[in-house]
N, C-alpha and C positions, 0 to 999 in steps of 0.2 A: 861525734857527739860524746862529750861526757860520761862518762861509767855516772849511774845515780848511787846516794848516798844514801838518799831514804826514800819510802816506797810513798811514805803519807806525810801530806800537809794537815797540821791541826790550827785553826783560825779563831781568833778572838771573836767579836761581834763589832760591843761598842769599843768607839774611837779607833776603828783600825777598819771594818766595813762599812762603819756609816760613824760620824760624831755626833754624841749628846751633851748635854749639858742642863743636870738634875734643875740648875738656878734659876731654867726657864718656867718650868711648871711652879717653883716657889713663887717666885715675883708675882705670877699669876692668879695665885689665890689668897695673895695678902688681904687683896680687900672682902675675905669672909671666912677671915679669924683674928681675934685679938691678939695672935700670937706677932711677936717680931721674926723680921725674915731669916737670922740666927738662929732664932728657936722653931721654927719653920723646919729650914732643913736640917738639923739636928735630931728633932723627932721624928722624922719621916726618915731621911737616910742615914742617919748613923746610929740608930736602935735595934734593937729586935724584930720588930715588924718588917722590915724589911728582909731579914732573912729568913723569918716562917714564910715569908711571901714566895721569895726568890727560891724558897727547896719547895714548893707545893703541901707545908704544912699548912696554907688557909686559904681559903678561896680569895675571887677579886672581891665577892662582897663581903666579904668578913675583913679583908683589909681594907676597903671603905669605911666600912663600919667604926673599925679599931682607929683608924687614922681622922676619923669624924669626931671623935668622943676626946682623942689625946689631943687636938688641935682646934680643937672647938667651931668647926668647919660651918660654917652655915649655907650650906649646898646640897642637892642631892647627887646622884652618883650619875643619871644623865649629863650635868652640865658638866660634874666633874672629869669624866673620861677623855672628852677633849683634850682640857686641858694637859694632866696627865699622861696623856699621847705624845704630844704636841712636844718636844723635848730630842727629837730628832733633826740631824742633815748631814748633807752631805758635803766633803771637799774634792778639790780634786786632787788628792791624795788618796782619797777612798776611792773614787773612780776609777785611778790610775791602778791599783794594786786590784780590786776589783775585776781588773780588765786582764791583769799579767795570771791570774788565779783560771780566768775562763783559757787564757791559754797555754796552760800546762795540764788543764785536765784532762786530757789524753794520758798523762805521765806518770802523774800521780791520783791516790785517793785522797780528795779532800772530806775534812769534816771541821765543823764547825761545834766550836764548845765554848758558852756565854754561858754565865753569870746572869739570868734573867725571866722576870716574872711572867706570866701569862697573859695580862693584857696586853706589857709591852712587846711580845712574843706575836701576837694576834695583827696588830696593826703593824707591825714592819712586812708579816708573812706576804701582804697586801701590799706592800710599796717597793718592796727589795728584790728584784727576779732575780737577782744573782745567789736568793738562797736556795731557787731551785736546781744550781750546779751541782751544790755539795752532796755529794753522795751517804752523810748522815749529819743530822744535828743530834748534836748532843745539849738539852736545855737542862737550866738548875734545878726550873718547879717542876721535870718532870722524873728527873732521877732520882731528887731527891738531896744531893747535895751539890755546895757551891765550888769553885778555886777557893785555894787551893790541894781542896780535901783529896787525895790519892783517887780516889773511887769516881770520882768526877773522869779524868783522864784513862781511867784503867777501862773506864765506858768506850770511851772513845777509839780507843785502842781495838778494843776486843768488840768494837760494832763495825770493822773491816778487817777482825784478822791481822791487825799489822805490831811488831812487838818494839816497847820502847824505843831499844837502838834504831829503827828503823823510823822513826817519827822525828817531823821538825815542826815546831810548834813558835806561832806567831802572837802577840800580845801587845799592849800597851803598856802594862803593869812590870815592872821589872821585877817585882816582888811575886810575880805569879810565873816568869821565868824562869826564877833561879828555884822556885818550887820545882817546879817542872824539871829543873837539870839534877836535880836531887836523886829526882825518879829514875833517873838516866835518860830523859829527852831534853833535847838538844834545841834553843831557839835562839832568837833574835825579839829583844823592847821594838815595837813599833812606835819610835819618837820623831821620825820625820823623814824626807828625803833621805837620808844617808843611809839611815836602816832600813829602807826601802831598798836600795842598791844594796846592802851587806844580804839582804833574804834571796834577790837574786844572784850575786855572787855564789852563796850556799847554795844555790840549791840548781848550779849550774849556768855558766854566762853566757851558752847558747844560748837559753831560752830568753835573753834578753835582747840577744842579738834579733832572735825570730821576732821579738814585739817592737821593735823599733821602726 
């Protein structure tokens, strides 16, 4: 077997344990706001609200609230949650790495560090048993900050004890990568198949030989 190179696995959430896609909750609540579906998801995801959201600066109903008033929502916040949820699945990509994860956890310390709000935090806890492997999450509303802020990873780090050089950290975002390699940890963009093979490569081709 292999000498290991790092003692911890650091894990993205969305698009690498499970796929979302914000456009599904847009679409969804066209029909109760004048807003267009550009101005839809431009308000909602690429504002501020979303990151007082995402670091635990406001509650779920204050970003209801907030998100009611700027989109002129004509909903309440029961019908709304559904929907809102609703913006998850899964590939069998997810599955597959999912699966290669539960079998190295003997090996290593995994921990999980997402990017994400409270609600959507609450309804995955319920659908995802695979987050109960990870031996720490690290979430954004609950630290308080998002990726690619230093402080987010230094959490994650020092919530098992394990020092940069020793971390390998998985992602979607290439841009939250090369954050990360800045710090001096070490990953692989989650874009498909191939980076799938390059994570097990890294991180020892026994243990792909064992899941085969």
């Amino acid at each position: 077997m292999a000498e290991k190179k790092y003692d911890l696995i650091m894990s993205d959430l969305g698009n690498v344990l499970i796929n979302f896609d914000h456009r599904i909750v847009v679409r969804k609540i066209l029909d109760y706001t004048p807003k267009d579906e550009r101005e839809v998801y431009d308000l909602v995801f690429d504002s501020g609200i979303t990151s007082l959201y995402e670091t635990g600066k406001i509650s779920s109903a204050e970003f209801f609230n907030r998100l009611k008033e700027m989109i002129s929502l004509k909903m309440d916040y029961k019908t709304f949650l559904p929907m809102w949820e609703d913006i998850f699945f899964e590939t069998p990509l997810n599955i597959e790495y999912q699966g290669f994860l539960r079998g190295v956890k003997d090996r290593y310390k995994l921990v999980m560090i997402s990017n994400i709000n409270e609600s959507h935090y609450l309804y995955l806890e319920k659908k995802m048993p695979i987050l109960k492997e990870f031996d720490k999450l690290i979430l954004s509303y609950e630290v308080g900050f998002r990726k690619p802020a230093p402080q987010i990873y230094d959490a994650a780090l020092e919530s098992v004890g394990v020092s940069r050089d020793r971390a390998f950290y998985v992602d979607d975002r290439r841009d939250l990568i090369e954050s990360a390699e800045k710090l001096g940890i070490k990953g692989v963009t989650f874009d498909g198949e191939e980076a799938f093979q390059r994570i097990q490569e890294e991180l020892g081709s026994d243990f792909s030989k064992r899941l085969s």
